[in-house]
C-alpha positions as CSV (number, residue, x, y, z in Angstrom):
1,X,0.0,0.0,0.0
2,X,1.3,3.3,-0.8
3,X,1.8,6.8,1.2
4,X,-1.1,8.3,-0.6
5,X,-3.4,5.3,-0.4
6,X,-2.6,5.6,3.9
7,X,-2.8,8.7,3.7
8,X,-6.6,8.5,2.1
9,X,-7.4,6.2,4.7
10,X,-5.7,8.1,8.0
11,X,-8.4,11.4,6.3
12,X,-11.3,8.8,5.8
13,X,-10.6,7.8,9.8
14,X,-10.5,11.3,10.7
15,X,-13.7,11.9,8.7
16,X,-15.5,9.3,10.8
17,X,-13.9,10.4,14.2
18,X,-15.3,14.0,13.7
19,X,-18.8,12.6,12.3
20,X,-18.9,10.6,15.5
21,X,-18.0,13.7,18.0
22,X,-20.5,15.6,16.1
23,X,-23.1,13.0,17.4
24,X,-21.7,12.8,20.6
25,X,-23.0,16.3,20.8
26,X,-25.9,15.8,20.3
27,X,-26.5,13.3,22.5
28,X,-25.0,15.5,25.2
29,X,-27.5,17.8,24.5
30,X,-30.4,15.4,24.7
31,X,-28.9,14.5,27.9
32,X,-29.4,17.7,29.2
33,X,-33.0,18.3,28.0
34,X,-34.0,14.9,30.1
35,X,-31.7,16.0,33.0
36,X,-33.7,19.1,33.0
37,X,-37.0,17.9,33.3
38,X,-36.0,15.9,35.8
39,X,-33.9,18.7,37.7
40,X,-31.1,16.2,37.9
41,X,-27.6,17.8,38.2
42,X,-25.8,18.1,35.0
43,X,-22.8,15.8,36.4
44,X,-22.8,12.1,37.1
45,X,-19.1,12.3,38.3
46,X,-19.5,8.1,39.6
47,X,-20.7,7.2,35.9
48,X,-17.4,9.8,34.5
49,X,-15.4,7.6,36.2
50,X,-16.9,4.4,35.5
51,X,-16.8,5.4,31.6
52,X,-13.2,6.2,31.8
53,X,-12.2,3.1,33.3
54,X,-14.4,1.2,30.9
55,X,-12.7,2.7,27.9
56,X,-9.2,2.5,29.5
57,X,-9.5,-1.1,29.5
58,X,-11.3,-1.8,26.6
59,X,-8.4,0.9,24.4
60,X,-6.0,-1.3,26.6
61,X,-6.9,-5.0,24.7
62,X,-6.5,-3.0,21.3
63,X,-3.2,-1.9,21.7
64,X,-4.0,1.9,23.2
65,X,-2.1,3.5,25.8
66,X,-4.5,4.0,28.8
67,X,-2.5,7.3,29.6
68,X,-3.1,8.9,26.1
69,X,-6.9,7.7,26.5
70,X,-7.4,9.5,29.8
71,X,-6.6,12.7,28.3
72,X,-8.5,12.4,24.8
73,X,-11.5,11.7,27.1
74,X,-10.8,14.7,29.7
75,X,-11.1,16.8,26.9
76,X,-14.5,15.6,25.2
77,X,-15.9,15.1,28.8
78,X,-15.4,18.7,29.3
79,X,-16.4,20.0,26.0
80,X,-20.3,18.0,26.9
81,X,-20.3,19.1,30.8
82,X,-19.9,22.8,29.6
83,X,-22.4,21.7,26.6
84,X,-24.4,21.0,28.9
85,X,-24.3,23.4,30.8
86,X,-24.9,26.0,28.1
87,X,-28.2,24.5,27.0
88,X,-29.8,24.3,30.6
89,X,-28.6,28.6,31.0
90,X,-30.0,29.3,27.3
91,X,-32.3,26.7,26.3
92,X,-33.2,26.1,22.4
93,X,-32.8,29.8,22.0
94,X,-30.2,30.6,18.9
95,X,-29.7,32.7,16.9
96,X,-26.7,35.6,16.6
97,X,-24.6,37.3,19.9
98,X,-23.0,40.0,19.9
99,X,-20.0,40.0,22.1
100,X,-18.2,43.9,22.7
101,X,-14.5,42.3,23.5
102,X,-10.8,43.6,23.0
103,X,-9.3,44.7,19.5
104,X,-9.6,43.7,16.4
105,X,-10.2,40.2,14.7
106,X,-7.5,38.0,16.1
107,X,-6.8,38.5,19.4
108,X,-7.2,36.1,22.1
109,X,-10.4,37.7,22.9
110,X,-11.8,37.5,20.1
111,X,-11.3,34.3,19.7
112,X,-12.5,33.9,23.5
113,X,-15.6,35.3,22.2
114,X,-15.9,33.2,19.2
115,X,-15.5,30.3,21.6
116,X,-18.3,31.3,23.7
117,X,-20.4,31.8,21.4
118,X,-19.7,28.4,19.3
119,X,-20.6,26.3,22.6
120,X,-24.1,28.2,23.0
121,X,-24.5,27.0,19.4
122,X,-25.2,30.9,18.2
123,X,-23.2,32.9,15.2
124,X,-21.0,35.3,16.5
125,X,-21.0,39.1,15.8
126,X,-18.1,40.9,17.5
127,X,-17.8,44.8,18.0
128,X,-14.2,45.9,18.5
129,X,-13.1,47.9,21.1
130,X,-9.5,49.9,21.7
131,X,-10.0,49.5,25.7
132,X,-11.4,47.4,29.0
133,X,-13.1,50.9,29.4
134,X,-14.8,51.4,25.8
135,X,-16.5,47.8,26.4
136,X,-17.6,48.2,29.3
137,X,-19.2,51.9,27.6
138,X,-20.4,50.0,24.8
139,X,-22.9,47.7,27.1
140,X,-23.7,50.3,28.8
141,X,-24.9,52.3,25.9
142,X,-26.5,49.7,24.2
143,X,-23.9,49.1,21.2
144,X,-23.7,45.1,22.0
145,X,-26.1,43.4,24.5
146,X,-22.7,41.6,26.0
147,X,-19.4,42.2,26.5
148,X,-16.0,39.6,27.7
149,X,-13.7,41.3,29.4
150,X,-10.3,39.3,31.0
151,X,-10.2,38.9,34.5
152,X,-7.1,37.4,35.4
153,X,-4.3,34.7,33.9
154,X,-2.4,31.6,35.2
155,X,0.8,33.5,34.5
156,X,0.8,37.1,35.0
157,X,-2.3,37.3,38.0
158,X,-5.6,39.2,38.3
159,X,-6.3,41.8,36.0
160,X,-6.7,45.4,38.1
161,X,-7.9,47.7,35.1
162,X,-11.1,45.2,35.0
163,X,-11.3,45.1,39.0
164,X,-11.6,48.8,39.0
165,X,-13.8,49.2,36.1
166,X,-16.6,46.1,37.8
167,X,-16.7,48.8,40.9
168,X,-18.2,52.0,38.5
169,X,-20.1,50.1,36.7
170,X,-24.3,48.7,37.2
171,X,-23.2,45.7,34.5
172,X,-23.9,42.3,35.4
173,X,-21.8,39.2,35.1
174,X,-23.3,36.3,33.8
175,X,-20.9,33.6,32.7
176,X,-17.4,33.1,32.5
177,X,-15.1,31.2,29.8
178,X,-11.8,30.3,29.6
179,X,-9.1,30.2,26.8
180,X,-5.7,28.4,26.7
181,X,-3.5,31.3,26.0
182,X,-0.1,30.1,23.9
183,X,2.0,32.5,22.8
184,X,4.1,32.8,19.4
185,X,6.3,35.3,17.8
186,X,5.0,36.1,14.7
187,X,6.8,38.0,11.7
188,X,6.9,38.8,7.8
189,X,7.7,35.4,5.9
190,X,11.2,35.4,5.3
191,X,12.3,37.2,8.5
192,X,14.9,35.7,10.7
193,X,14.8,35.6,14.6
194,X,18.6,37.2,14.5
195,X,17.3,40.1,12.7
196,X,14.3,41.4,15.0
197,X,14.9,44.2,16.8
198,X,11.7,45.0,18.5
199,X,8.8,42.9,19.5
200,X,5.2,44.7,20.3
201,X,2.2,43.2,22.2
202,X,-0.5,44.0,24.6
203,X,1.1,44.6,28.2
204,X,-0.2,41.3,29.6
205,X,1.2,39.4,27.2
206,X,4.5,40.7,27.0
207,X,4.7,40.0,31.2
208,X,3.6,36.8,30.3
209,X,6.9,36.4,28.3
210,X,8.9,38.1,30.3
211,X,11.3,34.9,31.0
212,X,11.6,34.5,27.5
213,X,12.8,38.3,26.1
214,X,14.6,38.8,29.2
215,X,17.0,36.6,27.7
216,X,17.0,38.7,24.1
217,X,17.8,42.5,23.4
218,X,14.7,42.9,21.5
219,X,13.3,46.0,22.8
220,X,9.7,45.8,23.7
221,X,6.6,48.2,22.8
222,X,2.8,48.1,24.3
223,X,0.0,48.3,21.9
224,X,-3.5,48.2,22.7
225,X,-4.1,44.9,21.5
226,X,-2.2,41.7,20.3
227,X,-3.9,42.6,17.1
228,X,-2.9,45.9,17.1
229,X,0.3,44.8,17.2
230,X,-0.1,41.8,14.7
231,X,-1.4,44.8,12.2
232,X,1.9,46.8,12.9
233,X,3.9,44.2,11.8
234,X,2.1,43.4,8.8
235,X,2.3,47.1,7.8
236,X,5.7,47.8,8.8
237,X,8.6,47.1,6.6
238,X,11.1,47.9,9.6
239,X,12.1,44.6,11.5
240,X,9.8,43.9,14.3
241,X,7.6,41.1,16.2
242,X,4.3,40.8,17.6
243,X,3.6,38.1,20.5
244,X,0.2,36.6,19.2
245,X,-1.4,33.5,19.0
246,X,-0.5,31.9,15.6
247,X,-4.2,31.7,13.8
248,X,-4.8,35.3,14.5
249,X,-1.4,35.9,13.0
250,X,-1.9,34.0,10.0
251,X,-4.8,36.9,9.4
252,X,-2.5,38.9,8.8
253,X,-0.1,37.2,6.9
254,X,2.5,36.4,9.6
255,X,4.0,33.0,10.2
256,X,5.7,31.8,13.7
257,X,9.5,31.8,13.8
258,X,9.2,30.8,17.9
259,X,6.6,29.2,19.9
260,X,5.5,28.4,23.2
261,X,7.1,31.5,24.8
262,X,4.7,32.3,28.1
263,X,6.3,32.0,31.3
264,X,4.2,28.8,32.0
265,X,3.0,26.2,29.7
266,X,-0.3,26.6,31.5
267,X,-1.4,29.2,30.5
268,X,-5.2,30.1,30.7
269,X,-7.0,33.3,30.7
270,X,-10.4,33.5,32.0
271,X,-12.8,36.3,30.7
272,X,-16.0,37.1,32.1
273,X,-19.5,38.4,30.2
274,X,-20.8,41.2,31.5
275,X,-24.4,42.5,30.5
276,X,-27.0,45.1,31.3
277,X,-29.6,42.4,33.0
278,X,-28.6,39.8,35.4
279,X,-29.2,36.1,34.8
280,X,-30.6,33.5,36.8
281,X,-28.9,30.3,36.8
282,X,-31.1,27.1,37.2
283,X,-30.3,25.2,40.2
284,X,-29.2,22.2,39.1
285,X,-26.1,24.1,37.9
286,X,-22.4,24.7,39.5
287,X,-23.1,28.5,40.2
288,X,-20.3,31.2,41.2
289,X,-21.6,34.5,42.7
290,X,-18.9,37.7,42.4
291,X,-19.6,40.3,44.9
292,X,-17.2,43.7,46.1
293,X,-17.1,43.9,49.8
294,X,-15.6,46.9,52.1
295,X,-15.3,45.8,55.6
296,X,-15.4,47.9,58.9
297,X,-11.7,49.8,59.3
298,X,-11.2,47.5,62.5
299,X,-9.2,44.5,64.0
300,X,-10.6,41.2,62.4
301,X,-13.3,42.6,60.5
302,X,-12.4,40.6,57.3
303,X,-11.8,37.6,59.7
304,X,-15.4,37.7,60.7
305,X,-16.9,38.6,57.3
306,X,-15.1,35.6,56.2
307,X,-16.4,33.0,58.6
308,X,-20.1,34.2,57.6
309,X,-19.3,32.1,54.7
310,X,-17.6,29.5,56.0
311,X,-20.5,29.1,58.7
312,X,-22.9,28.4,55.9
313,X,-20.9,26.1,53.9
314,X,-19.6,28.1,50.7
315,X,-16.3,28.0,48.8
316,X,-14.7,31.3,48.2
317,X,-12.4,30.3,44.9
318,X,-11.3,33.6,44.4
319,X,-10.0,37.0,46.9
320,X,-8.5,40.0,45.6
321,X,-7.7,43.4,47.5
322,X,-7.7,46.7,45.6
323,X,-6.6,50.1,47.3
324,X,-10.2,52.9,48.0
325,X,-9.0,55.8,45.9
326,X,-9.3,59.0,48.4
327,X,-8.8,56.5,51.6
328,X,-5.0,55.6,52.0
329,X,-4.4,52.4,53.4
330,X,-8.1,50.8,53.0
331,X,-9.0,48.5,50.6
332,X,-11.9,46.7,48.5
333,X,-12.0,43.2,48.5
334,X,-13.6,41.3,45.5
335,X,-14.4,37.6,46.1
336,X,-15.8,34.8,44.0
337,X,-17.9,32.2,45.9
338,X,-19.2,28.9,44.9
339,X,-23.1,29.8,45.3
340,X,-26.3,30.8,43.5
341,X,-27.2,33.8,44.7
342,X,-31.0,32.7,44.1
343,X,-30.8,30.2,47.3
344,X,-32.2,30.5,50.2
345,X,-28.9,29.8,52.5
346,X,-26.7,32.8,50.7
347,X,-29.9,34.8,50.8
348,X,-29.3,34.8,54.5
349,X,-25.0,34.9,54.5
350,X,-25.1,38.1,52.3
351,X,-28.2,39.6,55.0
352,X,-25.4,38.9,57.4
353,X,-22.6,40.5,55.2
354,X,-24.5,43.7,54.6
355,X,-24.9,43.7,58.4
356,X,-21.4,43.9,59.7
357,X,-19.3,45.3,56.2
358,X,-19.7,48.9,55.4
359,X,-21.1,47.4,51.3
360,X,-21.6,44.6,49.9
361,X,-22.2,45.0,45.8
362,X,-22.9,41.7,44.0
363,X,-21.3,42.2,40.7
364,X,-22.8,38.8,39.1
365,X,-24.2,34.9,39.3
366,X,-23.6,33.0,36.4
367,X,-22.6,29.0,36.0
368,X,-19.6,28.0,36.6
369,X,-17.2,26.9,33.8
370,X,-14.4,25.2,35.7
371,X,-14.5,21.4,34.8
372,X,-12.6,19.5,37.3
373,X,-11.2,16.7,35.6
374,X,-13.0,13.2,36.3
375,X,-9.9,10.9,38.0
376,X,-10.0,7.0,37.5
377,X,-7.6,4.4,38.5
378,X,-5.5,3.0,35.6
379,X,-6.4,-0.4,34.7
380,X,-4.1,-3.2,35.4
């Protein structure tokens, strides 16, 4: 048999493997609809496992490494959790969104955006803004009916400009998404690495890469956006770089001549949506509520505010202190708990909050998109 004839038959395979994730889909989706009449919660974490094991053993007797399953299935387990998880928030509703997010066609937001519109099954429509600031306006005025805004990365931390901006603004969050972030630099077709002398991305990503151009003498440059600076590039016959991920490069004509050049090789962003209404999130749904809380200027005030909700049972995944302009020395702390704010039990914690903090704003409820990954014991 020859290379092309193996080659027909590896695409025909491939073909069939994609045809048959497609209708894994939508399965999933039925899955939910029957999981929803029956308010039943949208993970079965025992039958996960069980699965896995099952298909660990069976890939084992033909010839497949269990290891190399495990992750394959991670992957498409979390694609129809999150599936899920989009139906029971949205329903059959479809249609187009329109998403207000960061720079042009390209960057990791937009393709954030893209992404979180895909999973809901809706075309995406995306309004391109030069700042955190002019999203957040454009919601606000009605330009888009949503807008994704990044909150914080594995690699370089939280992201203050958005902190600030939740605190001004009457926008809600309703759902979160998160993007692997992998960085690339990008350049004309024909340029050489030796040659560069400057490289220009958004701030966040250059700090992300900071390990890797502190060991060069290429001079670095903020732009607005990673596309802004993917566009610079492409319009610029001088010799310079943008950091970018490689498909919104290739939009512009620009090919990788390094990869793989964040700090970590985790790297994940997580964006948030913000809108004008706030959403409800059915209760059969892992729920995260975000909330801004200034506490009492005194001795163990945070302690206390902090055992309200441990004393009724709720996760806080997330605490970050910002400094109260015009108060030196005090701070803002904005938290992310594990809880729908529609139940009855953080009804009463936040009645308890507002009684002994000097504010408590909730800033959003929305499902929670963090798929812990479902752990099975190898098979023998």
């Amino acid at each position: 048999m020859d290379l092309n004839t193996l080659r027909q038959e590896i695409e025909a395979l491939d073909q069939n493997l994609l045809s048959s994730l497609a209708k894994r889909r939508q399965l999933a989706l039925a899955v939910a609809k029957d999981k929803a009449k029956r308010q039943g919660a949208v993970r079965d974490t025992a039958r996960e496992a069980s699965l896995l094991l099952s298909l660990m053993e069976k890939g084992q007797a033909l010839g497949l490494d269990p290891a190399y399953l495990t992750r394959l299935y991670h992957v498409i387990i979390e694609d129809s959790v999150l599936l899920q998880q989009a139906w029971m928030q949205q329903g059959d509703e479809k249609g187009v969104l329109h998403i207000a997010h960061l720079g042009r066609p390209g960057t990791y937001s937009h393709l954030a955006a893209q992404g979180y519109a895909s999973r809901r099954q809706c075309q995406f429509q995306g309004l391109c803004c030069e700042s955190f600031a002019d999203i957040v306006k454009a919601v606000e005025d009605g330009r888009a009916p949503l807008g994704l805004l990044p909150i914080e990365n594995t690699s370089s931390g939280s992201i203050n400009d958005v902190y600030d901006l939740l605190r001004h603004t009457h926008l809600h969050i309703i759902g979160e998404t998160y993007l692997k972030v992998d960085h690339h630099l990008l350049v004309k077709p024909g340029l050489s690495l030796d040659k560069i002398e400057r490289v220009y991305s958004h701030p966040q990503a250059l700090l992300q890469c900071s390990q890797y151009l502190g060991k060069t003498t290429l001079k670095q440059e903020a732009c607005p956006s990673s596309a802004h600076a993917m566009a610079k590039v492409a319009e610029s016959d001088d010799p310079i770089a943008a950091i970018g991920p490689e498909s919104g490069g290739a939009l512009y004509g620009l090919v990788a001549i390094d990869r793989h050049l964040a700090n970590q090789e985790e790297n994940h962003t997580r964006f948030i949506l913000v809108s004008r209404d706030a959403h409800t999130v059915p209760s059969q749904l892992p729920a995260k509520t975000s909330l801004i809380m200034a506490t009492h200027n005194t001795p163990g005030a945070l302690v206390s505010a902090l055992q309200v909700l441990q004393q009724h049972g709720f996760n806080m995944t997330k605490l970050e202190s910002r400094p109260i302009p015009g108060n030196p020395w005090e701070e803002l702390f904005y938290m992310d708990v594990q809880a729908n704010d529609q139940s009855d039990e953080w009804q009463q914690a936040y009645q308890e909050l507002c009684a002994i903090t000097r504010f408590v704003k909730v800033l959003g409820c929305y499902s929670d998109e963090r798929v812990k990954a479902t752990s099975a014991p190898l098979p023998q």
